[in-house]
Backbone and ligand atoms as CSV (ligand in chain L), in Angstrom:
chain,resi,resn,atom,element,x,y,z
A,1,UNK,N,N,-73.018,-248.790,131.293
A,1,UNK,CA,C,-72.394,-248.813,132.619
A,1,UNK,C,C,-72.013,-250.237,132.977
A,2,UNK,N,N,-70.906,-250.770,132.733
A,2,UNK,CA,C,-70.326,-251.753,133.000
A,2,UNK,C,C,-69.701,-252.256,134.162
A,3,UNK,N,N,-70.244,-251.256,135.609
A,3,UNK,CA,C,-69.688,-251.350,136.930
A,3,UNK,C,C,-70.381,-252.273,137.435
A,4,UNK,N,N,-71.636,-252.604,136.892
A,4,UNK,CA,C,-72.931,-253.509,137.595
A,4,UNK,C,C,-72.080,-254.809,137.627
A,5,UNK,N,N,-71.398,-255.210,136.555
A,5,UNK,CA,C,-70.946,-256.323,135.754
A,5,UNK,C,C,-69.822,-256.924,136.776
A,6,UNK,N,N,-69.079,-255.312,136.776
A,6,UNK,CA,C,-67.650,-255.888,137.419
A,6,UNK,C,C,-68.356,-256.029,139.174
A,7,UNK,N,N,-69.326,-255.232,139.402
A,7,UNK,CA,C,-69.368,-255.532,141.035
A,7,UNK,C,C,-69.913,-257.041,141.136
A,8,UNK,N,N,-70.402,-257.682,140.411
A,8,UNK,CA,C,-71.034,-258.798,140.288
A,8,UNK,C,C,-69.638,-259.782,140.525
A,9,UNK,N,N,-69.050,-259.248,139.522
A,9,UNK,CA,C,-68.221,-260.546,139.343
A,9,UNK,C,C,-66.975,-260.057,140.562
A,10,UNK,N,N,-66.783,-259.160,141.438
A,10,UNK,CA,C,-65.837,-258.934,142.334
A,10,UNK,C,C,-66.660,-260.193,143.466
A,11,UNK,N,N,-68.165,-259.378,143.720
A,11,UNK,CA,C,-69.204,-259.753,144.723
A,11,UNK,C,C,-68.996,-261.996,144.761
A,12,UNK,N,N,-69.003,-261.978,143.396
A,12,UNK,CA,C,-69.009,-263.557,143.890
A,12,UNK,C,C,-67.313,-264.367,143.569
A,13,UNK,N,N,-66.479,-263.580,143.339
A,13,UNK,CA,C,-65.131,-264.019,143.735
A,13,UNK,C,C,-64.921,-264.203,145.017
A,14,UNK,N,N,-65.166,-262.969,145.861
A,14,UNK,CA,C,-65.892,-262.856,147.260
A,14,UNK,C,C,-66.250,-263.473,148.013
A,15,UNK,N,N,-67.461,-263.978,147.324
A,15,UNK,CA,C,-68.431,-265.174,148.050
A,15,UNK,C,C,-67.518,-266.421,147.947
A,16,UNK,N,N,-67.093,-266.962,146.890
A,16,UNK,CA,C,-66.303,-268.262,146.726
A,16,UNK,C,C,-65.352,-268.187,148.329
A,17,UNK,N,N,-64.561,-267.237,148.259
A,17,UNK,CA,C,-63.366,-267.065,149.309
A,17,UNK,C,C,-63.701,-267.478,150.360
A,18,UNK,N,N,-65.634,-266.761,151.004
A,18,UNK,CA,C,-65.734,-267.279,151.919
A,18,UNK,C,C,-66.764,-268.443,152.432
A,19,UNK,N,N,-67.201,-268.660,150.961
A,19,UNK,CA,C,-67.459,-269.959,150.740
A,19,UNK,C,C,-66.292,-271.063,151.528
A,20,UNK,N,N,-65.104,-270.918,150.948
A,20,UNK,CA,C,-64.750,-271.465,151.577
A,20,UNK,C,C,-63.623,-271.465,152.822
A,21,UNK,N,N,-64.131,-270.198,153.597
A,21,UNK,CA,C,-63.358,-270.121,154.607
A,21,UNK,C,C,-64.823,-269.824,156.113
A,22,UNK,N,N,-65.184,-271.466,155.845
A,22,UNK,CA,C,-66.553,-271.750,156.485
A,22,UNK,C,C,-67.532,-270.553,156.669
A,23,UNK,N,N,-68.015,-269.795,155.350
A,23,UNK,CA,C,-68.961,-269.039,155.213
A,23,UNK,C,C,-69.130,-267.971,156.212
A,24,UNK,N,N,-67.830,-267.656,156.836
A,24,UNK,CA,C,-67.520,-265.948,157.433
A,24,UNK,C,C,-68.387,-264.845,156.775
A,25,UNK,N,N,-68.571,-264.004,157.349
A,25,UNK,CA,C,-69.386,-262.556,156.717
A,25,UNK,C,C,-68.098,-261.793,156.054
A,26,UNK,N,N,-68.661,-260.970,155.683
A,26,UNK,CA,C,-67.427,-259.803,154.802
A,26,UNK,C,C,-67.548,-258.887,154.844
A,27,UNK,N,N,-66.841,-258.126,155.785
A,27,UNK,CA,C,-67.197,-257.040,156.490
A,27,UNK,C,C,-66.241,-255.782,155.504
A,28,UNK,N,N,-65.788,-255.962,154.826
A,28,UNK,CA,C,-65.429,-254.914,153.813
A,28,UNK,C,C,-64.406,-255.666,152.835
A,29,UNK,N,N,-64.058,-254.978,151.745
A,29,UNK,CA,C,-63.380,-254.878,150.564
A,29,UNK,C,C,-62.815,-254.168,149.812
A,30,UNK,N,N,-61.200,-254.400,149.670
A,30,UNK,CA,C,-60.712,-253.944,149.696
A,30,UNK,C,C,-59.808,-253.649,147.908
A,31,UNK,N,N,-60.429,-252.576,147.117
A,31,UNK,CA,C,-60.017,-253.071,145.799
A,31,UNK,C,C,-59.233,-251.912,144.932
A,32,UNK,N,N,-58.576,-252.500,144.295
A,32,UNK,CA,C,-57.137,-251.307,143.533
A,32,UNK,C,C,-57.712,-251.291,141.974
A,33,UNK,N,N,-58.157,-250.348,141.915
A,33,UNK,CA,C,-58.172,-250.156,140.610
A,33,UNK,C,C,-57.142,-249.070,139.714
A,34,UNK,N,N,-56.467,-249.454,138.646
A,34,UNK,CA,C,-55.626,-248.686,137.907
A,34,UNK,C,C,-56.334,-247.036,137.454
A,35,UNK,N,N,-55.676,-246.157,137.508
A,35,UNK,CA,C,-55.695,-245.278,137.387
A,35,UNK,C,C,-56.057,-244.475,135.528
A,36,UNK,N,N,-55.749,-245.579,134.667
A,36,UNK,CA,C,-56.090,-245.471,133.373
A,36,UNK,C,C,-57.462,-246.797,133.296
A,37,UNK,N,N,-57.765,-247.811,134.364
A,37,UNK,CA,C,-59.065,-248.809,134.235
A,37,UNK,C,C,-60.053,-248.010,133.632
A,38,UNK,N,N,-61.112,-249.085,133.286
A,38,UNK,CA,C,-62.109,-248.038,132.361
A,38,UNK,C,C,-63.215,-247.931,133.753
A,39,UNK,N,N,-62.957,-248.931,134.492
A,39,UNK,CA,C,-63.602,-248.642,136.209
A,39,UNK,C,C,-63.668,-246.864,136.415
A,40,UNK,N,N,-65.218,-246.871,136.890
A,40,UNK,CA,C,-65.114,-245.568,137.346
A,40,UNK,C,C,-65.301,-246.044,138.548
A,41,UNK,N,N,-64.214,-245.232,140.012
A,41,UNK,CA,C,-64.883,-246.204,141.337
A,41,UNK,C,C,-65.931,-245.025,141.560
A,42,UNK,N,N,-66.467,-244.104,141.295
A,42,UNK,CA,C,-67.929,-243.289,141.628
A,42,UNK,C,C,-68.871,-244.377,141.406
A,43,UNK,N,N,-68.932,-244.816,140.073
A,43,UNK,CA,C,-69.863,-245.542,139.396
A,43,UNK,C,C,-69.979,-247.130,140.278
A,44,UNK,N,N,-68.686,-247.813,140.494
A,44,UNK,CA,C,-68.252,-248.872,141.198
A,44,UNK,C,C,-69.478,-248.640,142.730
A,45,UNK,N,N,-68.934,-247.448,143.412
A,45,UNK,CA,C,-69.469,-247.113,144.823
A,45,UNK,C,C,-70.962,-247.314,144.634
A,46,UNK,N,N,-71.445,-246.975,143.585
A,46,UNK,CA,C,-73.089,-246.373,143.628
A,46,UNK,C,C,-73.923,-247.535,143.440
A,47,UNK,N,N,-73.071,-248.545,142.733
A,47,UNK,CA,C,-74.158,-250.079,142.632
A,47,UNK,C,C,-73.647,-250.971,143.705
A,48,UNK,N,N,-72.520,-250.834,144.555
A,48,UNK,CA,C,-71.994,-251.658,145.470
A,48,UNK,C,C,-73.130,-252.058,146.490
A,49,UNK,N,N,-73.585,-251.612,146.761
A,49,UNK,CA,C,-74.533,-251.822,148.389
A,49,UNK,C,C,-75.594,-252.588,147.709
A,50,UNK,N,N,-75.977,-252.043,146.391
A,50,UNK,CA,C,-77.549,-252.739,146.037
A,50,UNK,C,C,-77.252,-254.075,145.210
A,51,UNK,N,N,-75.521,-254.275,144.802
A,51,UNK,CA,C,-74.882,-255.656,144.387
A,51,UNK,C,C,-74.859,-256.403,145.278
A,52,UNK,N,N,-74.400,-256.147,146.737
A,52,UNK,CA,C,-74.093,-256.918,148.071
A,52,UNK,C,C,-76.198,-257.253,148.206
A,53,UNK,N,N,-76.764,-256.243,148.542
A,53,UNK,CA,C,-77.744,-256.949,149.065
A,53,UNK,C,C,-78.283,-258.032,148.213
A,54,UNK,N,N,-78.457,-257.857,146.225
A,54,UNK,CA,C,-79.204,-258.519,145.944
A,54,UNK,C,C,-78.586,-260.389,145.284
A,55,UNK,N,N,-77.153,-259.751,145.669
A,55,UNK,CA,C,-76.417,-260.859,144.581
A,55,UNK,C,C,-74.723,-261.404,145.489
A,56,UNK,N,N,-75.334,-261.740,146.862
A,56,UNK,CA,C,-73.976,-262.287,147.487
A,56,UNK,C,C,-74.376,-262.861,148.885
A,57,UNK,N,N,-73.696,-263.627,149.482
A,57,UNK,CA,C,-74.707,-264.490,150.537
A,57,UNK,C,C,-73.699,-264.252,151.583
A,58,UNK,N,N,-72.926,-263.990,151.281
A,58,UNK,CA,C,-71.667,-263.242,152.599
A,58,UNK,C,C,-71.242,-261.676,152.570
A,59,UNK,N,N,-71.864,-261.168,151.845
A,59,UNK,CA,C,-71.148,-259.408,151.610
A,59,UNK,C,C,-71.936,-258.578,152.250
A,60,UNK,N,N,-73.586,-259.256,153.012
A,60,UNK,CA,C,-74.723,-258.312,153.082
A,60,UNK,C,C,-73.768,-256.899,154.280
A,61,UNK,N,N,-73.915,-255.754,153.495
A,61,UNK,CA,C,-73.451,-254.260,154.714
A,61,UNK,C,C,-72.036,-254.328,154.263
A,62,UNK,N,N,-71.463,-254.991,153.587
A,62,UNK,CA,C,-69.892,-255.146,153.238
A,62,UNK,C,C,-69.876,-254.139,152.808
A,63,UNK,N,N,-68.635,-253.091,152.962
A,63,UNK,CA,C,-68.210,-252.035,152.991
A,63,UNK,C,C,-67.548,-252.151,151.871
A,64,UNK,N,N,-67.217,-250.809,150.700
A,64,UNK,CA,C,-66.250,-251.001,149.550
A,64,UNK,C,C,-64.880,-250.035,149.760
A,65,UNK,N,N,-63.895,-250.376,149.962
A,65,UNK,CA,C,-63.092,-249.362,149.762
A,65,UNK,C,C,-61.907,-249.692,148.814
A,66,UNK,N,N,-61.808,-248.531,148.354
A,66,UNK,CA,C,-61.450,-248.277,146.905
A,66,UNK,C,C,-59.870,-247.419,146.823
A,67,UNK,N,N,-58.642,-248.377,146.334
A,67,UNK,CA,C,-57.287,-247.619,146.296
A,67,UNK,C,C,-56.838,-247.334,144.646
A,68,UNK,N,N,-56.964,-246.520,144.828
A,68,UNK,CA,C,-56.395,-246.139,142.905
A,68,UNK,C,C,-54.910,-245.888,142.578
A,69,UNK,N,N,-54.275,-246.773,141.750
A,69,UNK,CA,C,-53.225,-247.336,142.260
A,69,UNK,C,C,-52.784,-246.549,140.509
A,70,UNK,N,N,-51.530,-245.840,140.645
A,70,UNK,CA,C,-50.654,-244.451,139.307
A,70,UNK,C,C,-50.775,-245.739,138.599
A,71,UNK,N,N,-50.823,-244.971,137.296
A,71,UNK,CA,C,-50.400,-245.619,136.367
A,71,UNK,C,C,-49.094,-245.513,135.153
A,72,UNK,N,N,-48.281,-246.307,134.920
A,72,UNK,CA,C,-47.413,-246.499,134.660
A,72,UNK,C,C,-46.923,-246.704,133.233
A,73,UNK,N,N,-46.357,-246.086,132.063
A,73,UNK,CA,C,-45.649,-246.057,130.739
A,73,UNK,C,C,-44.456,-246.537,130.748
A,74,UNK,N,N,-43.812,-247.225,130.119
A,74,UNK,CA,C,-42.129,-247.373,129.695
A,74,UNK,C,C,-41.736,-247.087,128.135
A,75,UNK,N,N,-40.825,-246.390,128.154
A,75,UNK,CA,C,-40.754,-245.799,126.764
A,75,UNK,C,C,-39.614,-246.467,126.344
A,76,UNK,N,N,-39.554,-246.801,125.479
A,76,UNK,CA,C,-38.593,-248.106,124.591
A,76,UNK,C,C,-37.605,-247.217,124.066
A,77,UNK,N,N,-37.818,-245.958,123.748
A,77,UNK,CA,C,-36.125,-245.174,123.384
A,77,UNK,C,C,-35.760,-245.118,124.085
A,78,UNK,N,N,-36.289,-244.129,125.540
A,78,UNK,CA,C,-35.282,-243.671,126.039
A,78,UNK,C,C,-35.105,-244.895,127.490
A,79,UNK,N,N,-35.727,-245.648,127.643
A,79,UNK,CA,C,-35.951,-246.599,128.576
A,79,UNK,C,C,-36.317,-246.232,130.155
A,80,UNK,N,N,-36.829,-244.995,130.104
A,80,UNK,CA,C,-37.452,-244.526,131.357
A,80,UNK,C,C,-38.825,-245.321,131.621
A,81,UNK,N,N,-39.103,-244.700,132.986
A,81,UNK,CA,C,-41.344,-244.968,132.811
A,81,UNK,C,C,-41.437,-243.696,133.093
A,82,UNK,N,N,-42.585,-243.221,133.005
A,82,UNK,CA,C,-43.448,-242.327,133.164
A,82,UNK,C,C,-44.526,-242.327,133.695
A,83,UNK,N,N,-45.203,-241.282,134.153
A,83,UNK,CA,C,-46.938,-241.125,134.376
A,83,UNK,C,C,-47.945,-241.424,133.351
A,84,UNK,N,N,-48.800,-242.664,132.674
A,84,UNK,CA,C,-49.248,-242.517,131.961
A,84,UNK,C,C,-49.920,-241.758,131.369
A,85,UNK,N,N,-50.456,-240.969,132.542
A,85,UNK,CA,C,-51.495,-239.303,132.281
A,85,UNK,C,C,-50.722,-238.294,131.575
A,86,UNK,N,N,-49.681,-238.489,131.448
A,86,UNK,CA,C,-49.095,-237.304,130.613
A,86,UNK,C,C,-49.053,-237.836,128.703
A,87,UNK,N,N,-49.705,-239.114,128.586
A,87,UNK,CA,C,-49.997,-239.564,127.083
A,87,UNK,C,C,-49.491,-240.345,127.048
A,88,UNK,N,N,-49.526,-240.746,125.160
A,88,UNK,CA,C,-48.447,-241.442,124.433
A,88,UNK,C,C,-47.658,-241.295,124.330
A,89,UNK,N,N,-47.235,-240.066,124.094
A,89,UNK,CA,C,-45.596,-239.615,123.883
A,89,UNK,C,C,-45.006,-239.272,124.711
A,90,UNK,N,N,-43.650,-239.948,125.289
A,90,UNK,CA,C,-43.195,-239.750,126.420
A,90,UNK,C,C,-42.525,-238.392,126.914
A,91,UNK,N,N,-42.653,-238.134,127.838
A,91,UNK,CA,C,-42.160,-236.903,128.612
A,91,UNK,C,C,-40.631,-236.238,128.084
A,92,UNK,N,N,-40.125,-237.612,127.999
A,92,UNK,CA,C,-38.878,-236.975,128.690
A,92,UNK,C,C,-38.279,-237.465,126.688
A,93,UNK,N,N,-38.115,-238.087,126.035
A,93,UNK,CA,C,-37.640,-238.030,124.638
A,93,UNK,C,C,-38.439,-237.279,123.566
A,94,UNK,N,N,-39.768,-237.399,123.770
A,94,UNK,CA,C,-40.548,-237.545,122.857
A,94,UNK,C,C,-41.196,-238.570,121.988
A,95,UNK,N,N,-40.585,-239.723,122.589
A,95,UNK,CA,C,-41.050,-240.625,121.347
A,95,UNK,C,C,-42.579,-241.107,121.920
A,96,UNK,N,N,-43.048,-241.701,120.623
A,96,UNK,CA,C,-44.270,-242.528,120.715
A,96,UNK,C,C,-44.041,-244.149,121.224
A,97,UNK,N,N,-42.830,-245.231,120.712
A,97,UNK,CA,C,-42.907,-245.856,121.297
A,97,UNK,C,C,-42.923,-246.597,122.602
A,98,UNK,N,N,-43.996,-246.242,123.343
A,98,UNK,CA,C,-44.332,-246.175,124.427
A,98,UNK,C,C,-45.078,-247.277,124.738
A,99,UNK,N,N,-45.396,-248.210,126.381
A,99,UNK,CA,C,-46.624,-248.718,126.146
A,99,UNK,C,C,-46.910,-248.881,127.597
A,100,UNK,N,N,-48.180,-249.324,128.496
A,100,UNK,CA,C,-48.498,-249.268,129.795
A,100,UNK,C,C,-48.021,-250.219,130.523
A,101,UNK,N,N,-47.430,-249.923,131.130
A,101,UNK,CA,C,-46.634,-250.907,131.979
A,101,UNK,C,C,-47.817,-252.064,133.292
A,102,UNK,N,N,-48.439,-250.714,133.700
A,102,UNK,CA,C,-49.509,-251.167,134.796
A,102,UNK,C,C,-50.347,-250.278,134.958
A,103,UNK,N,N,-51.725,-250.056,135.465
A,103,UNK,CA,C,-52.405,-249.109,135.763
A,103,UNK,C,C,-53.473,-249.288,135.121
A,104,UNK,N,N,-54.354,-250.163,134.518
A,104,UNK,CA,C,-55.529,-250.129,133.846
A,104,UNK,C,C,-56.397,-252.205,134.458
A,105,UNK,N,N,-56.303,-252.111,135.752
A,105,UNK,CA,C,-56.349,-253.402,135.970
A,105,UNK,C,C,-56.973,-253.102,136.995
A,106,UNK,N,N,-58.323,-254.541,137.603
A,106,UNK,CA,C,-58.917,-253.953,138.774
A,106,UNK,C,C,-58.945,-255.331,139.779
A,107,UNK,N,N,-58.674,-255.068,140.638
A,107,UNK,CA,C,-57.870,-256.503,141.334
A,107,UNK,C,C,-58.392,-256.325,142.882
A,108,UNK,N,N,-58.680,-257.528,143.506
A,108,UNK,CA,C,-59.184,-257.492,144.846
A,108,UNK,C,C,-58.030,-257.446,145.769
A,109,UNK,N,N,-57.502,-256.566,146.598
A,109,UNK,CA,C,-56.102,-256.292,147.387
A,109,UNK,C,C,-56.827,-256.577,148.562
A,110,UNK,N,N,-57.757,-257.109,149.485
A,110,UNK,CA,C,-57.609,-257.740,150.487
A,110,UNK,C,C,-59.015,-257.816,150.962
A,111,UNK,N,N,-59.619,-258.658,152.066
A,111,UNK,CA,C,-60.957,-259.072,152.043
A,111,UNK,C,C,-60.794,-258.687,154.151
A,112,UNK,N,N,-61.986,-258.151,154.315
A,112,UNK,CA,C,-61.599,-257.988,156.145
A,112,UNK,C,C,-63.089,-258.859,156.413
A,113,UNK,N,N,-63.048,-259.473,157.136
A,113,UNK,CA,C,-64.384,-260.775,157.983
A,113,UNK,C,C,-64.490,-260.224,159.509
A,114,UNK,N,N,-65.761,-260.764,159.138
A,114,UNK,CA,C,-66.157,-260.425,160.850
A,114,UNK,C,C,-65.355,-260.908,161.972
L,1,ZN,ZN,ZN,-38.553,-241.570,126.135
């Protein structure tokens, strides 16, 4: 379970920010994870509260909320994109040369302070 890892390392990107925006509280968080990420946000949600209390000096009660953001294919024959959930092989030609455009990335989209 590799969510411990990433809440850690969201939790003190976090802290830096308001490190230096004279040590404000952080009253929630706001984060996009791709829709093909290997992030599970269930898994993300379930260590969040016990990451904030034991491992962040501005997040203590910080709220997680979580936007899961499509994910995206471009297929090199036919030069469309696609839904990545529908595979490798693209929808609409068939071909395999395909590859992910976006959607497997987990990124902090905005920080709210007391
Ligand atoms: Zn195609």
């Amino acid at each position: 379970m590799h969510e411990l890892g990433i809440a850690f390392h969201i939790i003190s990107e976090v802290d830096k920010i308001a490190e230096e925006n004279n040590g404000v509280e952080v009253k929630s968080v706001t984060l996009e994870i791709g829709e093909v990420s290997t992030v599970v946000p269930k898994y993300l949600e379930d260590v969040w509260y016990w990451a904030c209390e034991h491992k962040s000096t501005h997040l203590k009660n910080c709220k997680l909320n979580i936007v899961v953001t499509k994910a995206i294919s471009f297929c090199n024959s036919c030069q469309k994109t696609y839904s990545t959930l529908e595979g490798k092989k693209c929808p609409n030609c068939g071909s395999e040369d395909t590859f992910l455009v976006e959607g497997n990335q987990t990124k902090i989209k905005s920080i709210e302070v007391v």
